[in-house]
ZAFINU-856980 format. One line per field, with one value per residue (C-alpha): residue in one letter; x, y, z. Coordinates in steps of 0.25 Angstrom, whole numbers, plus 5000, padded with zeros to 4 digits. Layout:
r A_...
u X_...
v Y_...
w Z_...
//
This chain:
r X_X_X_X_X_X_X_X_X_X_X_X_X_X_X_X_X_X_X_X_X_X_X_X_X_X_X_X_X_X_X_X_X_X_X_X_X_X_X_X_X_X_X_X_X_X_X_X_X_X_X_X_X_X_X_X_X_X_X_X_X_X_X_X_X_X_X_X_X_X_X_X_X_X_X_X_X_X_X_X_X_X_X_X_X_X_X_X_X_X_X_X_X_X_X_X_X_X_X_X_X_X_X_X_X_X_X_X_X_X_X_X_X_X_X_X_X_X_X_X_X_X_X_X_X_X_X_X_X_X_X_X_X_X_X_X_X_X_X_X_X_X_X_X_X_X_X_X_X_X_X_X_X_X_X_X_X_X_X_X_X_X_X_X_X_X_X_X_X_X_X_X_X_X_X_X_X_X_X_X_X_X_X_X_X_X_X_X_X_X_X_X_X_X_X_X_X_X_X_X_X_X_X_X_X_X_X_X_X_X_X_X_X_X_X_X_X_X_X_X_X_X_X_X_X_X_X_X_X_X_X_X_X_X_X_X_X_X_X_X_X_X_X_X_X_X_X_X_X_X_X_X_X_X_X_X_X_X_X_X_X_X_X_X_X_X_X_X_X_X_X_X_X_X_X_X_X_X_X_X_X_X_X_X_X_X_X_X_X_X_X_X_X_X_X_X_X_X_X_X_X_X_X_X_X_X_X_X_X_X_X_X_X_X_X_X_X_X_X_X_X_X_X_X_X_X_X_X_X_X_X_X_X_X_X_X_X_X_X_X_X_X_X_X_X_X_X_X_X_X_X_X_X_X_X_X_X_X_X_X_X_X_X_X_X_X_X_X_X_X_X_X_X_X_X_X_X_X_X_X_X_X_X_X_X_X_X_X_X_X_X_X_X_X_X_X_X_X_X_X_X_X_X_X_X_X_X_X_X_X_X_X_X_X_X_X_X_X_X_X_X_X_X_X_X_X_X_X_X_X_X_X_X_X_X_X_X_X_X_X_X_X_X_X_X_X_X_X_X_X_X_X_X_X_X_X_X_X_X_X_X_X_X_X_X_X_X_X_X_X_X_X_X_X_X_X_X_X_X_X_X_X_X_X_X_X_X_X_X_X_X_X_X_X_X_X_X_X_X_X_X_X_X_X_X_X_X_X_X_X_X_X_X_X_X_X_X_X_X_X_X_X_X_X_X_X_X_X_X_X_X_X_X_X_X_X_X_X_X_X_X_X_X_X_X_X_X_X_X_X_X_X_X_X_X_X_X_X_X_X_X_X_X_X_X_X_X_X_X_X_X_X_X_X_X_X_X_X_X_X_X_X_X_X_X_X_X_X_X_X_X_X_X_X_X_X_X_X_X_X_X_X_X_X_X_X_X_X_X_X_X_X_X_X_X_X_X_X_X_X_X_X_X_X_X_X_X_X_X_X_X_X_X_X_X_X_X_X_X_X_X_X_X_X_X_X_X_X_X_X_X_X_X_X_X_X_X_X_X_X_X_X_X_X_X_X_X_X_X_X_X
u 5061_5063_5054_5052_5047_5040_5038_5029_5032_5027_5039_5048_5043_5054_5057_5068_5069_5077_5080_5087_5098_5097_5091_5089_5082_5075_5068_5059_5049_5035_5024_5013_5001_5005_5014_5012_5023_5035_5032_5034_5042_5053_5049_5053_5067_5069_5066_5073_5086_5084_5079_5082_5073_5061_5047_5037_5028_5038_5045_5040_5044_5038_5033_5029_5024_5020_5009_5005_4992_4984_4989_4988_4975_4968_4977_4973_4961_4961_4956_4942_4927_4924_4910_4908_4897_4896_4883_4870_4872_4888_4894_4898_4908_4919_4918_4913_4926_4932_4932_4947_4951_4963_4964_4958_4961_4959_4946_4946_4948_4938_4940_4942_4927_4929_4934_4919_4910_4897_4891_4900_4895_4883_4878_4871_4862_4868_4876_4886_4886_4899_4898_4899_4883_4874_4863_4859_4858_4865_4856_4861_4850_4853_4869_4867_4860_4873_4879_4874_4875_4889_4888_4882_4892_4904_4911_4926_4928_4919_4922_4913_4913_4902_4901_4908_4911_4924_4914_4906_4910_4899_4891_4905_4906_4892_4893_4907_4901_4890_4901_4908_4899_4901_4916_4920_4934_4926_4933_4927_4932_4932_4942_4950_4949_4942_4943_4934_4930_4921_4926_4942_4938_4928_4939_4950_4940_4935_4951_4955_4941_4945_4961_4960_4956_4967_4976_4972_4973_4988_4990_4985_4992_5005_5003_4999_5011_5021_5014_5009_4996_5005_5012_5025_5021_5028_5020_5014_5013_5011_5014_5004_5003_5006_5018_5016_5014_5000_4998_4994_4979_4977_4982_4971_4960_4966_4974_4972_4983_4993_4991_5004_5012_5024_5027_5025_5035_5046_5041_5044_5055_5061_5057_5064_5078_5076_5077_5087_5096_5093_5083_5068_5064_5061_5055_5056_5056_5054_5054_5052_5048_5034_5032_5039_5034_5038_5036_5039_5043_5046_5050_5040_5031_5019_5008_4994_4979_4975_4980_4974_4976_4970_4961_4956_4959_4964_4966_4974_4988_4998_5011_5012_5019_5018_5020_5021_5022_5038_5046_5057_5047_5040_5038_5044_5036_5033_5019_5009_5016_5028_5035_5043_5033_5038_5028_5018_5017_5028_5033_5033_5037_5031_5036_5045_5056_5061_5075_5069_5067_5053_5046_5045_5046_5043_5054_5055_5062_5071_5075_5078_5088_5095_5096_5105_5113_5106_5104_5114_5108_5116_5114_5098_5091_5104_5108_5096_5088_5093_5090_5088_5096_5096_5081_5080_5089_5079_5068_5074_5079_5065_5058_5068_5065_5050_5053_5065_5074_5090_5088_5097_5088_5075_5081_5083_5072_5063_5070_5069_5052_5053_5060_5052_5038_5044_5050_5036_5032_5041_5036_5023_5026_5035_5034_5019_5017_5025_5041_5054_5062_5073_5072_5070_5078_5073_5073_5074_5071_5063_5070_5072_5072_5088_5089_5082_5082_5095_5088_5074_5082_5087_5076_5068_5081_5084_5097_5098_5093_5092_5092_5091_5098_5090_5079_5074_5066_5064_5049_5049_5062_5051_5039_5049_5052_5035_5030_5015_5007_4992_4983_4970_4964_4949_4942_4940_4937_4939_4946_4960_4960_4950_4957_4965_4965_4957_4949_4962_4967_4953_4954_4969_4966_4954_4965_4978_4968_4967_4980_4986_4975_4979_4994_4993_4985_4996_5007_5010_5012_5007_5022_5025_5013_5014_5003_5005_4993_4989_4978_4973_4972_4968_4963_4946_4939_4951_4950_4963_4971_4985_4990_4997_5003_4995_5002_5001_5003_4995_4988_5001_5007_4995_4996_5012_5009_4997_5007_5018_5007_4998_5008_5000_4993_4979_4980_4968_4960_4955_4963_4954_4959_4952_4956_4966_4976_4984_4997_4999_5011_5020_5036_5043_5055_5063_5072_5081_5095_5105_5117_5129_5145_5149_5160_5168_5165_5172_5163_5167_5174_5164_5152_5156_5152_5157_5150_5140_5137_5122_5116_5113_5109_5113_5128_5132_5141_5148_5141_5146_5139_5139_5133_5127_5128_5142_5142_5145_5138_5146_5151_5148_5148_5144_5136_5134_5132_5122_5121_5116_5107_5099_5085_5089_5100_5102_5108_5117_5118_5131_5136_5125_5132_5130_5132_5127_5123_5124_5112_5117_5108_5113_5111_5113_5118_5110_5115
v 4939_4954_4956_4970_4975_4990_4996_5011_5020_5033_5041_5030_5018_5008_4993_4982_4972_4958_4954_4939_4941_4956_4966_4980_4992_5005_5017_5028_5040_5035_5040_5042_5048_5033_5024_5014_5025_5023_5008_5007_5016_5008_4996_5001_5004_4991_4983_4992_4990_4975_4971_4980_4982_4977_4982_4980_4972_4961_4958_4948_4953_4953_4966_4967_4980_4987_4998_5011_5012_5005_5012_5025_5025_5021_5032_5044_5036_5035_5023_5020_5024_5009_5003_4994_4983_4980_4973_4981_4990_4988_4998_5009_4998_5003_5017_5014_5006_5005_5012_5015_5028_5034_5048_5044_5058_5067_5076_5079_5065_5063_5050_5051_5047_5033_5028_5021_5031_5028_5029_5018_5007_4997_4986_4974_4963_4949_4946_4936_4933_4932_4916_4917_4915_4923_4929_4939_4935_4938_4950_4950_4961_4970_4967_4970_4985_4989_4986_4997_5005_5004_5005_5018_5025_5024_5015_5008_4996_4988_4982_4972_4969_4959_4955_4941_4941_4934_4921_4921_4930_4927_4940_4947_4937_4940_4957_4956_4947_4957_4971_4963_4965_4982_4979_4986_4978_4973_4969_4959_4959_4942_4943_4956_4953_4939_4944_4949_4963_4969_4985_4979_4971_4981_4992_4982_4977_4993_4996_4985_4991_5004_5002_4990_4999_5007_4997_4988_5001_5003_4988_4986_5000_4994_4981_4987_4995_4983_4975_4965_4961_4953_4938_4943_4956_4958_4950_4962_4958_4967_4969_4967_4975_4960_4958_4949_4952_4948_4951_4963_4957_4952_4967_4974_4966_4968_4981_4982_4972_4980_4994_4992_4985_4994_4993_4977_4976_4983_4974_4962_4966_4970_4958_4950_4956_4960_4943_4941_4949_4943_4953_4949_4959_4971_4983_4990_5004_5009_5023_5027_5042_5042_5034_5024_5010_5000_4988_4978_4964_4953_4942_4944_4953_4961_4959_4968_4963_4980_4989_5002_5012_5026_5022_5010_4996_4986_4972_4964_4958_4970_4969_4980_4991_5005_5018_5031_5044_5046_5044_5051_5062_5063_5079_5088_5098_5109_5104_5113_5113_5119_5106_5097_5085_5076_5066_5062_5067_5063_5072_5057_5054_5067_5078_5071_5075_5089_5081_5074_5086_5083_5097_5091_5105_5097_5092_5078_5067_5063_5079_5079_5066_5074_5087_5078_5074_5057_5057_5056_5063_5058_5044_5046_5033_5029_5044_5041_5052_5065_5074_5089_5091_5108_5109_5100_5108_5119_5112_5109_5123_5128_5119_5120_5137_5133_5125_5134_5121_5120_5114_5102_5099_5100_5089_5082_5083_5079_5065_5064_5066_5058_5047_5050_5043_5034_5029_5029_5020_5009_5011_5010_4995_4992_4996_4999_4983_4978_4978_4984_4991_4989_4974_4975_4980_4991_4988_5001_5003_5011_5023_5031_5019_5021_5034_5033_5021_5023_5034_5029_5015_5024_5030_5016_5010_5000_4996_4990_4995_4985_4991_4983_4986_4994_4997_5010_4998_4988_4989_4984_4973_4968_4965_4957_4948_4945_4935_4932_4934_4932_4934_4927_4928_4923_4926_4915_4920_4905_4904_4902_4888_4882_4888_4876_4864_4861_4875_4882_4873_4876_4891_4892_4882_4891_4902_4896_4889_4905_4908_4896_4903_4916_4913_4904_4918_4925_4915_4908_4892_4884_4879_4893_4897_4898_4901_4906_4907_4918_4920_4931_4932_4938_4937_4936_4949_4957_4964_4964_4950_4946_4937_4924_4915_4902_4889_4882_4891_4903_4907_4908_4916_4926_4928_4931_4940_4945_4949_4956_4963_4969_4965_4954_4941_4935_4919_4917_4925_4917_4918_4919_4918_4928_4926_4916_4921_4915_4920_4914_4916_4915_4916_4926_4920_4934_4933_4942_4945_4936_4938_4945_4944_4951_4961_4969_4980_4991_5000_4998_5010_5011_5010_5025_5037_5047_5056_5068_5075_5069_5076_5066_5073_5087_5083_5082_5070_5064_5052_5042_5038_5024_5015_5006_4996_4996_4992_4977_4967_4969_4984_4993_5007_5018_5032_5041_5036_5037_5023_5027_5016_5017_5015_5020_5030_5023_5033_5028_5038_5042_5030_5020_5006_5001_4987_4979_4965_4955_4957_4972_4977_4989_4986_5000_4998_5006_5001
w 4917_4921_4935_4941_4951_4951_4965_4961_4973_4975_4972_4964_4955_4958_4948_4952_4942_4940_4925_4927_4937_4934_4944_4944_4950_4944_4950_4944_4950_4948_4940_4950_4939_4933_4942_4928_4921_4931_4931_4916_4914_4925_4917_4905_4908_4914_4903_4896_4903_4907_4893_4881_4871_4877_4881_4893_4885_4879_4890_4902_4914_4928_4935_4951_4953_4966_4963_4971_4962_4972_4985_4977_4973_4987_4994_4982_4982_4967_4966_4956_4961_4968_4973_4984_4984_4998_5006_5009_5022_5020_5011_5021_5028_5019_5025_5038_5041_5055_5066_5066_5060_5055_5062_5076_5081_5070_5073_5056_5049_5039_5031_5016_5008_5005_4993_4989_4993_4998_4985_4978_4990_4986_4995_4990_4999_5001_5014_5019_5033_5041_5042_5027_5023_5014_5025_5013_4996_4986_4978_4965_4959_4972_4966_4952_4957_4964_4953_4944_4955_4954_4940_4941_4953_4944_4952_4945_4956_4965_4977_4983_4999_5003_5019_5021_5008_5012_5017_5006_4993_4984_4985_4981_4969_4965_4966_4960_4948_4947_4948_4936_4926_4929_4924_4938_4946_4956_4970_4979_4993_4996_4983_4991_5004_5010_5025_5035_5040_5028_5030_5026_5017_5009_5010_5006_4993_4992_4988_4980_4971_4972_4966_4959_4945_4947_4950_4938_4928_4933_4931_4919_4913_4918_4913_4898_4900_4905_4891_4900_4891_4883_4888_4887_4896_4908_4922_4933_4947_4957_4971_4983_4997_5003_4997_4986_4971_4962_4946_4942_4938_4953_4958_4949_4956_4969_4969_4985_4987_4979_4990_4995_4983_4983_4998_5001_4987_4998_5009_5002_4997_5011_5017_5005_5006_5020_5023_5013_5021_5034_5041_5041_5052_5043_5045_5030_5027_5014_5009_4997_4990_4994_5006_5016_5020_5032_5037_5047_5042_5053_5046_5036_5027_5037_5032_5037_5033_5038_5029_5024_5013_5014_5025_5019_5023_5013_5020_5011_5015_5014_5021_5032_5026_5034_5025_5028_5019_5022_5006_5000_4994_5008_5007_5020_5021_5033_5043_5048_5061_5054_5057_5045_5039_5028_5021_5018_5006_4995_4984_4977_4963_4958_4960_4970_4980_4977_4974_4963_4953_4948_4954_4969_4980_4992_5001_5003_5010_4999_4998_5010_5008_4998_5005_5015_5008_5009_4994_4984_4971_4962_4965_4967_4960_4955_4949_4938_4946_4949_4963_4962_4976_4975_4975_4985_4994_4991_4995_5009_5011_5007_5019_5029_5028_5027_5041_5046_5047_5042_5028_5033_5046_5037_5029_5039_5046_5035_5035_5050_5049_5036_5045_5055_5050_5044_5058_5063_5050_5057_5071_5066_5059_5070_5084_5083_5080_5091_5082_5086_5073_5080_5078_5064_5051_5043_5029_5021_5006_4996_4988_5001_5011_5013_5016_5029_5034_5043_5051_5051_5057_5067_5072_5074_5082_5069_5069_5056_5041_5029_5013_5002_4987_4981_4992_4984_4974_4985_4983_4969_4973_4984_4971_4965_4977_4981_4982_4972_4985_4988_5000_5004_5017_5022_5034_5043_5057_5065_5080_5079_5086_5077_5064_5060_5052_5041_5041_5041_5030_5023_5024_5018_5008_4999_5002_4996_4985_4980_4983_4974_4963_4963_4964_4951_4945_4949_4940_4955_4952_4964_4967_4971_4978_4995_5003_5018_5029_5040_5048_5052_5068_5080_5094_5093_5094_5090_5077_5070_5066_5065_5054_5058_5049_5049_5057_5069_5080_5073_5086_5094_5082_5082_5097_5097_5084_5092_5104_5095_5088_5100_5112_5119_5116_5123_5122_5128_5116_5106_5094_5078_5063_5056_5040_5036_5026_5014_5006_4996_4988_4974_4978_4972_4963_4967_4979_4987_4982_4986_4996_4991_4993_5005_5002_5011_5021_5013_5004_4990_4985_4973_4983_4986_4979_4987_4999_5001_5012_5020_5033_5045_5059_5053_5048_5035_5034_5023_5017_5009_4996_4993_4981_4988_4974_4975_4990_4993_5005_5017_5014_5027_5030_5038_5037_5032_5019_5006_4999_4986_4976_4964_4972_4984_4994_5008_5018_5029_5041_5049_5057_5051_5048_5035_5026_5014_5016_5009_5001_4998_5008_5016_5032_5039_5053_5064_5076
//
């Protein structure tokens, strides 16, 4: 069966697909007025090639998909007119929120109105207490009134958030039954998020209601456009912020688990090929037109219950992916203080760099590349897309006047601030949580990944970089090798020492009972399913918990966890479980790519295409250019040189080591 994966990124819709023993790779600019276009469209050619003569909706197939359609319609707050159903006296706990604040020292921060106003808020009699009793009835006539009120404010979603819901959800089940009968999507936070601390969980059930329409209308198009109504469509799974893929029906209802879909498809991915070449402490950079995201991987995927998105809180399992606005089409402009900026804003997709020929004025990142010589234009996305290289000399001139810098050192200057945030990305994942970059490798992907990686390892003391083959679709390679993957948690609240035997066994029991029924919903037979616990822990009276994996000597592993996170431990402080956790998961049958015969260490005379001048430090230098698919495992050579790939260009600077593994990864050699 043809499998694909679709990574949509802001700038570039990315597809990687395996047809029996064959693989393949393809890459075009998205569509951002409809992301559903580019994805179709990609589709389409590769049916086309693989299978010729057939059409989307004869052919079974298998799609996993990462969508932005969530993340972007909570950050341009597109999402639909929602209500919130909440208990009398309670519905300004989403807007009252927590103390903390974003911009602490800024004398003119004003938060945004939030995304239910006032006005969409109803409460409703009937209370659960926190020991999981009802100290207040159900009123059903006081129920049926909120809802024509709903009726009557226009609202499109609903999201319901009782106290204790979590202990006792049957005044959720009976509003949601009730909101049903509008024809509304109705979301109910004990099905969202069966956890403790009302204002996350009311935020985290307000966004899942406020996406989940939009997400289910650019499901549902795609799946009309893949043919999928039929028994021989083609299956439509996509990707989760935890790492794992769920059906496209399951990703409708709950879209808030989909926020960072395009991001974890890279994590995995990383962590896959990363292990199978021998390297497990990872910290992974990803760079792509629009935006760059890192992460820390010690031996396994991080994971983080405290996410937010646009300043509001969404806690469901995500892996821990920092991004900053630093891409390709990051535009370089002049500050209000006369000094260069480059970023946030992205010239994106449309009209994009001023390189790409689509009406884009603004200098970007990937001009800037060009102008020094680290881009081959004729080889960009494997010749298929060609680069206007005089109107982006133009465009560098124009600033560096605007500026009063040589054109040479602007260009240069607007990698190094580029660089520069994206440095402070990594600190931010490492050094600020305890970790030494130097101990780790950095694991570069995303279209424009290789063409700082060198230099950004540099500035973090790294000694050694890791890219995969094809790292510009690594994102969309990752979706194919997740793992089905679904999250439960309960709140528990019991003293470490007295959580164990037959409660504990009780607690995961009702959670892997679900887990083993969703799985099978999701086409997971029982054979293949694997559930794996965690508890969520921390010293009593402290607000914030670590997750430890459930065993044994789970309270010593939360103290030494404790101590590397925060720098000390207190054995003498009692010690609470506060939720217990469950994963449970369906294997992936996709595996990493095996090991390769070594060659020699020459560089195959055909694996060279010639030389062009590049800048480093000032000097312009002769640069080898070199097709990295004509390279063979154990080839080595030095800098500078332009690796030149279909989805990606990897620069290797002056006196910078360089070799392929095994697994035709290319090691760059800092040290």
């Amino acid at each position: 069966m043809l499998t694909i994966g679709v990574d949509t990124g802001g700038t570039f819709t990315d597809f990687t697909f395996v047809n029996g023993r064959k693989t393949g790779t393809y890459k075009t600019l998205s569509t951002p007025h409809n992301p559903a276009e580019a994805v179709l469209s990609g589709l389409r050619r590769i049916l086309a090639e693989q299978i010729p003569g057939a059409t989307l909706g004869d052919t079974p197939m298998a799609v996993v998909h990462g969508s932005t359609v969530a993340t972007n319609a909570i950050l341009e707050r597109k999402g639909v007119p929602t209500a919130l159903v909440t208990n009398e006296g309670f519905t300004d706990v989403i807007e009252i929120g927590r103390q903390n604040r974003a911009a602490l020292y800024d004398l003119h921060y004003r938060r945004q109105p939030h995304i239910v106003p006032a006005h969409m808020r109803f409460g409703v009699p009937g209370r659960v207490t926190s020991e999981g009793d009802i100290l207040e009835p159900w009123d059903e006539e006081a129920a049926a009134r909120a809802v024509e009120e709903i009726k009557a404010s226009g609202a499109e979603s609903v999201a319901v958030c009782f106290l204790f819901s979590f202990l006792d959800p049957s005044h959720e089940k009976s509003m949601g039954e009730t909101l049903r009968k509008l024809g509304l999507p109705v979301s109910l936070s004990h099905e969202i998020l069966a956890e403790f601390r009302e204002f996350e969980r009311t935020s985290t059930t307000v966004v899942n209601a406020y996406v989940s329409p939009i997400m289910t209308r650019y499901l549902t198009a795609l799946k009309n456009g893949l043919g999928q109504n039929g028994e021989r469509g083609p299956g439509l799974r996509i990707m989760q912020s935890n790492g794992g893929s769920i059906s496209a029906d399951t990703a409708m209802r709950e879209s808030v688990r989909t926020i960072l879909s395009g991001p974890a498809g890279g994590a995995v991915g990383a962590l896959s090929l990363g292990r199978a070449a021998g390297f497990d402490r990872l910290i992974t950079f990803d760079m792509g037109g629009t935006s760059t995201d890192v992460s820390l991987m010690d031996g396994d995927l991080p994971m983080t219950m405290a996410s937010s998105i646009s300043g509001y809180p969404v806690k469901v399992p995500m892996i821990d992916i920092h991004t900053v606005g630093a891409g390709g089409g990051s535009i370089a402009s002049r500050d209000p203080g006369g000094s260069l900026a480059v970023g946030p804003e992205s010239a994106g997709a449309a009209p994009g760099p001023i390189c790409y020929g689509r009406g884009g004025t603004s200098v970007t990142v990937t001009d800037a590349n060009l102008y020094l010589g680290r881009i081959v234009p004729e080889r960009f996305l494997g010749g298929a897309m060609s680069l206007d290289a005089e109107n982006a000399r133009l465009g560098i001139e124009d600033l560096a006047r605007e500026l009063g810098l040589p054109p040479t050192e602007l260009a240069e200057g607007v990698l190094a601030v580029a660089n520069a945030n994206m440095e402070r990305a990594i600190r931010v994942i490492s050094v600020e949580k305890g970790f030494d970059p130097r101990e780790f490798t950095l694991f570069s992907f995303g279209g424009a990944g290789g063409m700082h990686c060198a230099e950004l390892a540099g500035l973090l003391g790294m000694t050694r970089v890791l890219i995969p083959v094809d790292p510009g679709i690594l994102s969309a390679t990752g979706m194919l090798l997740a793992n089905v993957v679904k999250d439960y948690s309960r709140t528990v609240m019991r003293p470490a020492e007295e959580f164990s035997g037959g409660e504990t066994e009780a607690a995961f029991a009702e959670l892997e009972r679900d887990g083993l029924d969703e799985l099978a919903a999701e086409g997971v037979p029982p054979e293949q399913a694997v559930h794996e616990r965690f508890l969520d822990m921390r010293y009593k009276g402290q607000s914030f918990e670590i997750v430890v994996p459930f065993g044994p000597d789970m309270i010593e592993a939360f103290q030494t966890m404790h101590e590397q996170r925060y720098g000390y431990r207190n054995e003498d402080k009692p010690v609470e479980v506060v939720n217990v956790r469950l994963r449970s998961l369906g294997r992936s049958e996709r595996k990493p790519p095996e090991p390769g015969e070594m060659g020699g260490e020459d560089v195959p005379h055909e694996a060279r295409l010639g030389k062009q001048k590049a800048i480093f430090q000032g000097a312009a230098l002769d640069a080898d250019i070199l097709d990295r698919t004509k390279l063979k495992p154990g080839n080595r050579f030095s800098g500078p040189a332009i690796v030149t790939e279909y989805t990606s260009t990897i620069v290797v600077p002056p006196n910078v080591e360089a070799r392929v593994d095994l697994l035709g990864n290319l090691v760059l050699d800092l040290g």
